[in-house]
N, C-alpha and C positions, 0 to 999 in steps of 0.2 A: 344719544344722538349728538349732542354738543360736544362729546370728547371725540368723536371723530373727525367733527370738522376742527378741532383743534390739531391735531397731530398732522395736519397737511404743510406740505414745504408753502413760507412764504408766495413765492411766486402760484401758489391755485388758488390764490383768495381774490375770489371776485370783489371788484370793486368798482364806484362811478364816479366821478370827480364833477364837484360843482361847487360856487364863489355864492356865497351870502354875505347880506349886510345884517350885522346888529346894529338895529336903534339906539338899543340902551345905552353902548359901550361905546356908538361909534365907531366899528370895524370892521373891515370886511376877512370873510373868514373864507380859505381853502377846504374844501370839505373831501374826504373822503370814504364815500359811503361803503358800507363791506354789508351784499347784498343778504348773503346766509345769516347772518347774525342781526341784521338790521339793528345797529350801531355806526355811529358815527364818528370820525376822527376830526376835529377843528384844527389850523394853524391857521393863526391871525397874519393878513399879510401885514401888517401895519404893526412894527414894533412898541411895545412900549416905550412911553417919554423919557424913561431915563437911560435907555441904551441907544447908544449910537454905532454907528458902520464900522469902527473898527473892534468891535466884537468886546468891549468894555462898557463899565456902567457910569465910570466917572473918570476924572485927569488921572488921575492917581494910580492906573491901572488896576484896581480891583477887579476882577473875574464876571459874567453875568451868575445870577444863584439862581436853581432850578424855578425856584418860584418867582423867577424875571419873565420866566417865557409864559407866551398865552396860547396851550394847550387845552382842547378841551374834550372827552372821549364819553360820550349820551348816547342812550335812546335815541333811533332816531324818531322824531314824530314830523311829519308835510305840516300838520297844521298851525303847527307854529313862527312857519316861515313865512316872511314877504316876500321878500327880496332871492331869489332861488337861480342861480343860471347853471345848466350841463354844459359841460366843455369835454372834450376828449384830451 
């Protein structure tokens, strides 16, 4: 059953979009739930402290490294959310 819903074009993957907050971490997360697989995709809106707006980590031009960004792709579980909002 799972390799069927894999072999589907991008654009048939249902999915719900909703904004949470981590306590822990402090941030609030873009969520994108993918309702078939109930998994969840995280992007922080909130950058990490060392990268700024023009797409660099520091003066010196150095590049952001994959493991700058705060990604994050779980299980999803309700019960571990407080903070939960649907947005279309």
């Amino acid at each position: 059953m799972i390799h069927s819903k894999l072999s589907r074009k991008a654009s048939e993957f249902k999915f719900k979009k909703y904004i949470d907050f981590d306590r822990g971490e402090q941030v609030f997360y873009d969520n994108y739930y993918f309702v078939d697989f109930k998994y969840v995709l995280k992007i922080a809106l909130k950058s990490p402290k060392n990268i700024v707006s023009n797409g660099f980590n520091d003066m010196k031009g150095k590049f952001i490294e994959e493991k700058d960004f705060n990604l994050k792709f779980e299980k999803f579980n309700l019960a571990k959310y407080v903070y939960l909002l649907y947005y279309e």
